[in-house]
N, C-alpha and C positions, 0 to 999 in steps of 0.2 A: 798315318802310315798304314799301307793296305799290309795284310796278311804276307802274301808273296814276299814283300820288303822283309816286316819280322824275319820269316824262315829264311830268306836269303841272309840278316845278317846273325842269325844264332847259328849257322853254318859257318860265316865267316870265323865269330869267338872259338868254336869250336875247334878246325881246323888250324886257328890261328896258334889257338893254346896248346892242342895234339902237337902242332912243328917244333914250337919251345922246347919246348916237355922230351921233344923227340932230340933237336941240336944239342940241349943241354947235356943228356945224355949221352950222347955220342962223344962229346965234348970235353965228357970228363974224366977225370982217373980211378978206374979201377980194374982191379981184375978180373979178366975173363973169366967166365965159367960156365958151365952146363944149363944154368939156368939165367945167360944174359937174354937169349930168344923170348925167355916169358919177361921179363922188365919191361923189354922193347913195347910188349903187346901192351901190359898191363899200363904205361906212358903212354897209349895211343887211345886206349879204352878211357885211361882217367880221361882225357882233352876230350875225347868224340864225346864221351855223355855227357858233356853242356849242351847239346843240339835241344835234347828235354827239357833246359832250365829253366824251361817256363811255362810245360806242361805240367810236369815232375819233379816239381825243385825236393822235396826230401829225397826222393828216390835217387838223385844226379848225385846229392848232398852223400848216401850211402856207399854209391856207386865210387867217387871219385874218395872216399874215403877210403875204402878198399883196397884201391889203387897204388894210393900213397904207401900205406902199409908194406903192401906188396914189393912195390920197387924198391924201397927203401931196403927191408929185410934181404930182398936179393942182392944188397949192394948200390944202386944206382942212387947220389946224393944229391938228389932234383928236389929245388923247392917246390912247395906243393899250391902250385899255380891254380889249377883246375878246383880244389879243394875250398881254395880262399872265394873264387868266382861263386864255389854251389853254395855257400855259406851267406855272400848277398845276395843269391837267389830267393834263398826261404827266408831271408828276414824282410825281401821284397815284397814276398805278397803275406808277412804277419805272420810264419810260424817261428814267433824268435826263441821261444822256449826250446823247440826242436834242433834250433841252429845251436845254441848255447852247447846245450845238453852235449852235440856232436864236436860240439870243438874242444871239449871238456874234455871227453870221451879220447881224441886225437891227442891233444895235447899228452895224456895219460901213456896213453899206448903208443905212439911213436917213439919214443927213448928204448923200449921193449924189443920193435921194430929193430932197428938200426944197431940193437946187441946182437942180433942174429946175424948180420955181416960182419959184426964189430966185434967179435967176444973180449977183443984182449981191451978191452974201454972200461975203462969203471962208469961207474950207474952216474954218477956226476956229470963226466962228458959226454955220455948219451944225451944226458939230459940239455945240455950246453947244445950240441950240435943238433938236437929236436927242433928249441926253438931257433936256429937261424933256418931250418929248413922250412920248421911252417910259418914263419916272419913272425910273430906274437903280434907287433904295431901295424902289420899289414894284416893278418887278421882282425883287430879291432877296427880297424880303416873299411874294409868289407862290410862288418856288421851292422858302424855306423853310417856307410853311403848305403845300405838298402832300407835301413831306418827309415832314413833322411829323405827317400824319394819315395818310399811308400806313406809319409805321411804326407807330402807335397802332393802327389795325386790324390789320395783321399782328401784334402782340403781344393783341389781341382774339383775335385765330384761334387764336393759341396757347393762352392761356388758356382757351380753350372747349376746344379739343381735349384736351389734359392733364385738365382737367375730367370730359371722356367716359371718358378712359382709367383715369384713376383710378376712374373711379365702375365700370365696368366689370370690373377685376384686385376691387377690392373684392367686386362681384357673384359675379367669378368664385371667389375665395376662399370668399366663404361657400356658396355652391353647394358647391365643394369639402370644407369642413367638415362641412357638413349629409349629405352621402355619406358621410364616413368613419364619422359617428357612426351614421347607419343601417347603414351596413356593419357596425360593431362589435356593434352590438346583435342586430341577425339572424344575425350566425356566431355568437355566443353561444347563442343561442336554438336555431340549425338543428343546431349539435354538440349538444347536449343531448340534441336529436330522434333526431339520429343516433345516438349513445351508449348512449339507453336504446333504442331499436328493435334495435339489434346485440346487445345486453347479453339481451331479452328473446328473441329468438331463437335468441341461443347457449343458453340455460338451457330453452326449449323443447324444442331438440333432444337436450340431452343427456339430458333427460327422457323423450326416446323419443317426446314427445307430437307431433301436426301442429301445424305454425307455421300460423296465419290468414293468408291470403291479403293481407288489408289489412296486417298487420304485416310482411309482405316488401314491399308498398306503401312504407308507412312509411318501410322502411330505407332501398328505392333510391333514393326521392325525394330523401329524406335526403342521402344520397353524391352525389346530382346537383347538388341545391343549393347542396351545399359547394363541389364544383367550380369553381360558376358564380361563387359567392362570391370564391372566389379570383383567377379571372379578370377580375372587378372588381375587387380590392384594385390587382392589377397596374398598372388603367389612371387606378386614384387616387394611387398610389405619385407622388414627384414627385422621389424622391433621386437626383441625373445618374449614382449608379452603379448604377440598375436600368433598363436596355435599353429600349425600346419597342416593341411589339410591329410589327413590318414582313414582307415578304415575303420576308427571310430565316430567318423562323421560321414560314412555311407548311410547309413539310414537317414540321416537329415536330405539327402542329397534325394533319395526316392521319396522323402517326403515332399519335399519341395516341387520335385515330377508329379508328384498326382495331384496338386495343387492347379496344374494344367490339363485338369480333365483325365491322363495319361492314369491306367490302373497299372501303374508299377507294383512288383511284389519281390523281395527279396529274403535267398535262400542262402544261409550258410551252414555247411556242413564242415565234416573234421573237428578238426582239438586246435584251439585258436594257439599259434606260433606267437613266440616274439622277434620278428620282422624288422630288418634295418627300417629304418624311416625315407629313406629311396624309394625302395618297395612299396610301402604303402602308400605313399604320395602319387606312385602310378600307378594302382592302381585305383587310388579316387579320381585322377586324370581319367582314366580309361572310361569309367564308369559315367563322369560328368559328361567326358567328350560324346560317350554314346547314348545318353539320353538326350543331349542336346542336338545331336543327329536325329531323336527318333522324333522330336518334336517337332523343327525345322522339316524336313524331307523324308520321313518313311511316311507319313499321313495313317501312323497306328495308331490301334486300340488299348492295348497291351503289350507289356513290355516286362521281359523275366531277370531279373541279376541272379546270378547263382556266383560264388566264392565258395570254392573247394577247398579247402585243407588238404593237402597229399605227404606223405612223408619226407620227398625230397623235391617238391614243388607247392607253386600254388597257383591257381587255376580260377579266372574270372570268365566269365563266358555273362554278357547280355545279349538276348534274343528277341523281338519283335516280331508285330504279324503284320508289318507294312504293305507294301504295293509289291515292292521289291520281284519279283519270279525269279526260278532255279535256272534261264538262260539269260537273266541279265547283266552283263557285264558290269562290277562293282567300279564304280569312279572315284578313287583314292584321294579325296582331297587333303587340304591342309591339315583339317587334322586327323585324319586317318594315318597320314604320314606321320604327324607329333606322338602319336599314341607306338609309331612302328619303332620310332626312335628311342622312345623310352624302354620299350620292352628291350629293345636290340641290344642297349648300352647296358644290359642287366642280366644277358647270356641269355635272353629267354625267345617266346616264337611269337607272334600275334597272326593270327586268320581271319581275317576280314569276309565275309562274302556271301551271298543270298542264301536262304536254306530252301533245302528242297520240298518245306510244305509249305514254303511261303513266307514273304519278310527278308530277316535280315539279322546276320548271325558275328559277335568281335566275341573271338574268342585268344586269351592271351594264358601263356603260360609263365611262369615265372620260376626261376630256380632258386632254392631256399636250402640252407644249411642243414640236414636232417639231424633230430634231435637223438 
């Protein structure tokens, strides 16, 4: 039901209950006096603020109590329509303690009420003619149908939510299936690659003959992919006694880098945080994805990690002194875009792009709970 609907039919209850409120009145036996003009109003007011019943259910709840009061002491013997309506309002949306409290409250004070028209009534028949105005089993009937449908939708909520989550772990699972099985299939395929490119180079060599240019191609590709392979198996693994990769397995990660020649050197500064494990996971991503860039495609020497410690951030910045130039247009690949998505889904910024003394500069921010 759109909006418009709602407000067109809390107009309707409203005005519906103001006309009641108003025929019944008119309708009934009493006597005129000086103060029938304010009944009238106070019967139009009780009905009209239902319009808020579901903005301002205590508010409509005091409002429409007031009301009652009022008419009633000036004489008019209108049951308390409006009153019973704000009373399933706030148990609708859970303040029953408040609704209670106010019908306690009424019940109390209406007998009070209705001596101030009535003096010649003993406290008994007040009392008598209270409850048939405010119905006592139509008040209980109120209380128990906003109960009863505010717990209906709250078990609506639930079941929608459960609904999302399952449908979701399901999503997630097979996403996760359909990775391991392309995973298995490509190390298959890439060892092969690898196996015979090694197998046909060692037998070249010992031939005395030159190995082709392309088949040393081959081979390193080869060794790199398996690498990479593996570094994805890690992050499909799902068994709680294989570790996750965080930022106390960045220094393995540069050491592993300089093991290809590469003089990786890293710097952390700041007061080390304790960090969701999201966070840290990207950024060992960040840092794996861009040494694995800087070994593939920047053709560097060196290569700087620095992780900042900030008080309500945190700050990985790797720089290289590649081929890269300050007017070359950076080409976003795949995983440039994987590293953009992680920081993204984490409220933070990622800066990809050549520096201007040369090379090549991922610089990501991350936003962290300050301590």
């Amino acid at each position: 039901m759109s909006r418009a609907e709602i407000r067109i039919g809390d107009w309707a209850v409203a005005v519906g209950v103001a006309a009641t409120l108003l025929i019944t009145g008119l309708s009934g036996q009493y006597f005129p006096t000086m103060l029938d003009p304010l009944g009238f109003v106070l019967l139009t007011i009780g009905g009209l603020a239902l319009i808020a019943y579901r903005r301002a259910p205590v508010t409509v709840l005091a409002v429409t109590g007031v009301c009652v009061l009022g008419y009633q002491a000036i004489g008019f013997e209108v049951p308390a329509i409006a009153f019973l309506v704000a009373v399933y309002a706030t148990v609708r949306v859970g303040h029953r303690l408040v609704a209670a409290a106010g019908s306690v409250l009424m019940v109390l004070t209406l007998p009070f009420a209705m001596l101030v028209s009535h003096p010649q009534w003993p406290v008994d028949e007040a009392f008598t003619q209270a409850r048939g105005a405010l119905q006592l089993a139509w008040l209980v009937a109120a209380a128990a149908a906003g109960e009863a449908l505010r717990q209906a939708e709250r078990r609506a909520d639930e079941a929608e939510r459960t609904r999302e989550e399952t449908a979701r772990c399901r999503a997630d699972e097979e996403r996760l299936h359909i990775a391991r099985e392309l995973h298995d299939s490509l190390t298959h395929q890439i060892s092969v690659i690898k196996v015979q490119s090694e197998a046909a180079v060692h037998v070249a060599r010992r031939k005395g003959e030159e190995v082709p240019t392309a088949l040393l191609v081959i081979r390193d590709a080869g060794r790199e992919a398996a690498r990479e392979l593996r570094a994805t198996l890690e992050a499909l693994r799902d068994d709680r006694a294989t570790p996750r990769p965080g930022l106390d397995h960045v220094r393995e990660l540069v050491e592993r880098a300089r093991t290809t020649g590469l003089d990786a050197t890293l710097t952390i500064e700041g007061q080390r945080l304790d960090l969701p494990a999201a966070v840290e996971r990207t950024v060992y991503r960040i840092i794996q994805e861009s040494l694995t860039n800087i070994s593939r495609h920047a053709v560097a020497a060196t290569a700087a990690i620095r992780i900042d410690y900030q008080p309500d951030a945190l700050v990985v910045q790797v720089d290289d002194d590649g081929t890269a130039e300050p007017d070359t247009v950076a080409v976003h690949g795949v995983g440039l875009l994987g590293m953009r998505e992680r920081v993204t889904a984490l409220g933070g910024r990622l800066q990809a792009a050549p520096r201007t003394a040369g090379g090549f500069s991922v610089r990501a921010e991350l936003p962290v709970e300050p301590s």
